[in-house]
C-alpha positions as a printed Julia matrix, in Angstrom:
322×3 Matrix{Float64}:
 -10.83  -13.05  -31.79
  -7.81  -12.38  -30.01
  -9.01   -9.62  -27.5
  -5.74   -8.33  -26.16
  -3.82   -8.43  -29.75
  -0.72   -5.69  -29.05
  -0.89   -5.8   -25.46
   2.02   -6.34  -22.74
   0.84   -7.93  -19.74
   3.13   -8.81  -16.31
   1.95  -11.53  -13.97
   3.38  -12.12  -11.1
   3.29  -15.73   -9.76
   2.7   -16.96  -12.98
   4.61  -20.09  -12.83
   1.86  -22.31  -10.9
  -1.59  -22.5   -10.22
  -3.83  -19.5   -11.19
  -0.88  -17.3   -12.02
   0.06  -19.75  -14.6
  -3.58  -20.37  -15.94
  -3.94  -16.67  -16.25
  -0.67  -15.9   -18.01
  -1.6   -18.82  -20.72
  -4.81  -17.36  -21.25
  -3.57  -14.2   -22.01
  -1.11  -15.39  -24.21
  -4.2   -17.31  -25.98
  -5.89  -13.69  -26.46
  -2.99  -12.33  -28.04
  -0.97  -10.59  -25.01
   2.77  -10.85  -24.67
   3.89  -11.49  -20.94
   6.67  -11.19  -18.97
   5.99  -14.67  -16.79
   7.54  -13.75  -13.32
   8.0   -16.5   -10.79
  10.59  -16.11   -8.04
   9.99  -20.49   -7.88
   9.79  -20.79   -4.27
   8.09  -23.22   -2.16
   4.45  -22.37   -0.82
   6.27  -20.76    2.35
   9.2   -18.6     0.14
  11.87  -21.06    0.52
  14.31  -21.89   -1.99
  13.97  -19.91   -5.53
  14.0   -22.03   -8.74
  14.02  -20.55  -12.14
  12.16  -23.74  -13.45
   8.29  -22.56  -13.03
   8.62  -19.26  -14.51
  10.92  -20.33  -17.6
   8.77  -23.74  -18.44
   5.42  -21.19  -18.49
   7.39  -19.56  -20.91
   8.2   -22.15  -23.01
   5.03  -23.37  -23.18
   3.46  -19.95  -24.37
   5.98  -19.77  -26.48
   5.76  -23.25  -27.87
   1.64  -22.62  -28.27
   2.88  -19.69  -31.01
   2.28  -17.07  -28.0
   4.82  -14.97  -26.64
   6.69  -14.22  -23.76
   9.71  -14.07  -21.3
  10.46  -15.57  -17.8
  10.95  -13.29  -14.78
  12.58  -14.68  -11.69
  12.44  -11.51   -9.54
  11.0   -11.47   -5.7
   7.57   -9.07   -5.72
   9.13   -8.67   -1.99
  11.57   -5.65   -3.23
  11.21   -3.05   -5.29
  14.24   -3.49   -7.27
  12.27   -6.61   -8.45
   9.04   -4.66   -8.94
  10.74   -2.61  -11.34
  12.5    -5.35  -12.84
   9.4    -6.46  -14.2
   8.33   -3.51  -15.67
  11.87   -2.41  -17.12
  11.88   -5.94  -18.82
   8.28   -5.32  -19.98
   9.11   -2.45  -21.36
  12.86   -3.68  -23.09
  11.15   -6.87  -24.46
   8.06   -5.79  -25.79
   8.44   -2.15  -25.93
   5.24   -0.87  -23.43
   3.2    -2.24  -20.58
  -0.65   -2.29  -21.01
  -1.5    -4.72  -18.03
  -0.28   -6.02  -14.26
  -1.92   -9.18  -12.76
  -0.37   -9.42   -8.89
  -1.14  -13.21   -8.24
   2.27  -14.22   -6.31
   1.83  -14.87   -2.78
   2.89  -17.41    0.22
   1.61  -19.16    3.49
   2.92  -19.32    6.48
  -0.12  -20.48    8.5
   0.19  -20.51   12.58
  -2.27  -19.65   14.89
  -2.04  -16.1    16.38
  -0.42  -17.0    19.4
   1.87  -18.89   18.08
   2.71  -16.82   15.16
   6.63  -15.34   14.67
   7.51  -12.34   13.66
   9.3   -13.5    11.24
   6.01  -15.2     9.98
   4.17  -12.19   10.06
   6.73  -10.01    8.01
   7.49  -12.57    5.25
   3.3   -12.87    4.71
   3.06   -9.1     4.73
   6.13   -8.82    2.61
   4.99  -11.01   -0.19
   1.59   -9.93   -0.55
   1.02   -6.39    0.88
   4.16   -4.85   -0.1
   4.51   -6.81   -3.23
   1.46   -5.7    -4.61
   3.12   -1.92   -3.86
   6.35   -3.12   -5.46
   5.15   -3.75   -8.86
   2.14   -1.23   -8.52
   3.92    1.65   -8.05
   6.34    1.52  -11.39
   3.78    0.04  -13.22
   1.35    3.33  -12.38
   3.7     5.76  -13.64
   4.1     3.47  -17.08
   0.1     3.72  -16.96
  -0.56    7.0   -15.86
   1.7     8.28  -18.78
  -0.02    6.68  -21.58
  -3.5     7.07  -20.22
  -3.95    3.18  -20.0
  -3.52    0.6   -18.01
  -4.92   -2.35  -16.32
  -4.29   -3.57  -12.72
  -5.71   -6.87  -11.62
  -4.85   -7.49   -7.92
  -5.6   -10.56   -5.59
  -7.36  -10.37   -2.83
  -9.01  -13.33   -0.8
 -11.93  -14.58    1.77
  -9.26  -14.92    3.75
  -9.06  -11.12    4.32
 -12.49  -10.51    3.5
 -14.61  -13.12    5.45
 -11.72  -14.31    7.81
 -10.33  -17.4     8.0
  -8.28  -19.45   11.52
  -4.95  -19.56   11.41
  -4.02  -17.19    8.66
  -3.59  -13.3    10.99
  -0.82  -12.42    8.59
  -1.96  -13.83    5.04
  -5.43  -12.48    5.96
  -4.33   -9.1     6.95
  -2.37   -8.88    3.68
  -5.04   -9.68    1.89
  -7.93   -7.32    3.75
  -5.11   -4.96    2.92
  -4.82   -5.88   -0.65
  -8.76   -5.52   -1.23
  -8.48   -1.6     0.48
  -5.12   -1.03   -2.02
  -7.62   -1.87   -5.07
  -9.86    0.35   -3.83
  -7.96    3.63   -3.64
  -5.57    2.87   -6.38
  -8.59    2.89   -8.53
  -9.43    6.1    -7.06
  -5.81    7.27   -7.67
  -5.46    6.53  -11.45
  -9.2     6.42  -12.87
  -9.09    9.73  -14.36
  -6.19    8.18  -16.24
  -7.84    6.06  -18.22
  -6.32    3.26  -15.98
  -8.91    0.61  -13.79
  -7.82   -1.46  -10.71
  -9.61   -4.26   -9.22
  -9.34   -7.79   -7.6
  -9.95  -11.39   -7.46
 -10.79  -13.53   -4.58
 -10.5   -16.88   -5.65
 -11.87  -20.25   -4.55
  -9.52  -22.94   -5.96
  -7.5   -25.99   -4.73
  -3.58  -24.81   -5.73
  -0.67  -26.3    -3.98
  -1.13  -23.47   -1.18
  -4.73  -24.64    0.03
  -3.26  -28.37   -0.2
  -0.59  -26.68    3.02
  -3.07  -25.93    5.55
  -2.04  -27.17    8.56
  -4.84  -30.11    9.6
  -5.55  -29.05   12.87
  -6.22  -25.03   11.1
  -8.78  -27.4     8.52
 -10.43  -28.76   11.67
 -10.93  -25.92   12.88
 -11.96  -24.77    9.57
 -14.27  -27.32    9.55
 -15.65  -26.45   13.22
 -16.41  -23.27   12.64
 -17.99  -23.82    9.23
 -15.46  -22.0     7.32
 -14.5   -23.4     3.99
 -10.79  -23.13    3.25
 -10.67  -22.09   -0.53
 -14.17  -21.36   -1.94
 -15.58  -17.88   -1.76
 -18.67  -17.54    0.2
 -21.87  -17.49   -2.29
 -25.19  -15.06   -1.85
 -27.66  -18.04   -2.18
 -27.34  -21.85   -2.66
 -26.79  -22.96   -5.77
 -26.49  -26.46   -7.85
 -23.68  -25.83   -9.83
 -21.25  -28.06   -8.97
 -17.78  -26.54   -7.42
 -15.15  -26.83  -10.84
 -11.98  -25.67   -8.51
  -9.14  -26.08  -10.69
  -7.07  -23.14  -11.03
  -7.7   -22.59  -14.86
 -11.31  -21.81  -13.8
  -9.97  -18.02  -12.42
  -8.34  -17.08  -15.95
 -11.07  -16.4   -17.8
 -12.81  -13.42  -14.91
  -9.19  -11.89  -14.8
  -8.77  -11.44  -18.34
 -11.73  -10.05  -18.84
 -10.78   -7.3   -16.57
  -7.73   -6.6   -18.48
  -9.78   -6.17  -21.86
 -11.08   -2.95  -23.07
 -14.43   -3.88  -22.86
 -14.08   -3.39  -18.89
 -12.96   -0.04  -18.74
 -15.67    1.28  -16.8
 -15.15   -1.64  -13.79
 -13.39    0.36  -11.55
 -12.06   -0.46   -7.95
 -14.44   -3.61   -7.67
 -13.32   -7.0    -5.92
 -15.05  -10.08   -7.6
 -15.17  -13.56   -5.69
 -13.97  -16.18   -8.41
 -14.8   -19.78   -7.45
 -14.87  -22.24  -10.18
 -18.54  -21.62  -12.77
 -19.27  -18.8    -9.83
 -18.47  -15.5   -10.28
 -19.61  -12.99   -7.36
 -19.59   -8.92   -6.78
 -18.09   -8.54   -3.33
 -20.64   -6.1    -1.21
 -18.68   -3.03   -0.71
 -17.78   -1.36    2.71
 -20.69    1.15    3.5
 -22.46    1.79    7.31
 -25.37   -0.89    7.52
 -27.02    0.33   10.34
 -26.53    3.39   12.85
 -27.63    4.84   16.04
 -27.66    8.72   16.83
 -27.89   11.13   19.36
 -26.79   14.68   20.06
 -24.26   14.44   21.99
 -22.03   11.89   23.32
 -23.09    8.38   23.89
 -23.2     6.63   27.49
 -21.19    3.2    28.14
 -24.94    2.39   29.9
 -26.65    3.63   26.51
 -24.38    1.75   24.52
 -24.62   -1.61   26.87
 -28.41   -1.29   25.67
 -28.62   -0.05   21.89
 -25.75   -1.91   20.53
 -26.95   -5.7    21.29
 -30.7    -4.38   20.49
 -29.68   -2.23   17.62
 -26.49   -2.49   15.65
 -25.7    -6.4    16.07
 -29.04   -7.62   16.59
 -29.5   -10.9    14.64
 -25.66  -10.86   13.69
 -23.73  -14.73   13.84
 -20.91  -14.41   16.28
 -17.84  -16.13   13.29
 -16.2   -17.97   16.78
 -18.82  -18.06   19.48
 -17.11  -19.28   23.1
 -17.1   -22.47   24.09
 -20.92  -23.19   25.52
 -19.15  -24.27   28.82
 -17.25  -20.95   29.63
 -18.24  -18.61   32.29
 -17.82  -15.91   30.88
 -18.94  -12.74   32.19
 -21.79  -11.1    30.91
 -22.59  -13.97   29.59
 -26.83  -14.91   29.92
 -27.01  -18.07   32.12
 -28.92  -20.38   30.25
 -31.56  -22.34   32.6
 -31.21  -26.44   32.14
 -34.71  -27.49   32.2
């Protein structure tokens, strides 16, 4: 059964990793797709035609169908690139996957400006640049699918990555009220945060992994609710089958969710909402606050990067040496 028979799908980033496991799988369920890869190296150097056109031979070759983009997500003259071409190849546009995205990893005080911007450009304003044409297509025809993603990176937080986790933190509140925005449309909007090794986890600088590693942060798998003994299947391909399914009718009513992808586990992020709370009339004290908050709101919370245990720090308890 071919699920997505008479749909037009754009995926951005589709010439590598999961963008190109996801564009093949759509293909597979009957979707045409406009395969857009700018072909630049993990940090946005040097744009190459090859990824996105050799996707698109081999959809094509498979007896699927669809067309190479080689527009940058960065502008929006290449946002709605992508849609025009949708929409002049195949004649509509039923479904956006934003997958194409960049490191520049660097510690925050060492980070550029430059570094910062090009992270934020890619990711944050590319997921605007292709959103925003693709809503009006969508908002039109009462249909549409977005697929955005998001990553632990911005969710859990992750050393070394300010910009490419702010993007992403970004990215996951985006989903949200775009959902919000075009829901009564018929349209849904949601995201991915995968776990898989891609040529962009294979960058990470090796003193950021050690200090991955110190802090007990893994690099590419999503954090999971309890242990488990399936064993971790990280290839790429494994975060096709979760984002297709969110482009098929069947999911209409999944609406402004963000699901943590990670090879055979699949995980409903916890959404945003007040855990605990302290209240008064009136306003609160710095004194009552020195008191309630440790004893109240982060009482039996983990500290993600706890001081080093030979800092004096102030304020700090002095632990006794027996």
């Amino acid at each position: 059964m071919k699920r997505l028979e008479g749909r037009v799908a754009v995926v951005t980033g589709a010439g590598r990793g999961i963008g190109r496991g996801v564009a093949k799988l759509l293909a597979q369920e009957g979707a045409s797709v406009v395969v857009n890869d700018f072909g630049v190296n993990v940090d946005g150097t040097k744009p190459d035609a090859g990824p996105a056109k050799d996707v698109a031979d081999e959809i094509r070759s498979a007896g699927g169908k669809a067309v190479p983009n080689f527009d940058t997500v960065a502008t929006v003259d290449g946002g709605e690139r992508m849609v025009q071409q949708a929409l002049d190849e195949f004649g509509r546009l039923d479904i956006l996957i934003n997958v194409a995205g960049i490191l520049r990893d660097r510690m925050i005080f060492n980070m550029a400006e430059q570094e910062w911007d090009d992270v934020i450009g890619v990711h944050l304003k590319g997921h605007y640049c292709t959103t925003k044409p693709a809503s009006i297509i969508f908002r039109q025809q009462r249909y549409g699918r977005i697929i955005n993603f998001s990553s632990i990176s911005g969710l859990g937080g992750l050393p070394g990555q300010a910009n490419y986790g702010a993007a992403k933190a970004g990215i996951a509140g985006f989903t949200r009220v775009v959902a919000r925005d075009l829901g009564r449309y018929g349209v849904t909007c949601n995201a991915i945060a995968p776990g898989a090794a891609t040529r962009m986890t294979a960058t990470v600088p090796q003193n950021t992994a050690q200090l991955r590693q110190r802090a007990g942060t893994a690099p590419v798998v999503a954090a999971a609710p309890r242990e488990t003994t399936v064993l971790p299947m990280r290839e790429p391909e494994y975060v096709a089958p979760m984002t297709v399914f969110l482009a098929c009718d069947e999911a209409w009513n999944i609406n402004g969710k963000i699901f943590y992808v990670a090879g055979g586990r699949i995980s409903l992020a916890h959404e945003e909402s007040a855990m605990r709370q302290i209240q008064k009339q009136g306003m609160w004290t710095v004194d009552e606050l020195r008191d309630l908050v440790p004893s109240q709101l982060t009482y039996g919370l983990v500290n993600p990067a706890p001081p080093a245990p030979d800092l004096d720090l102030p304020g700090r308890p002095v632990v006794q040496q027996v």
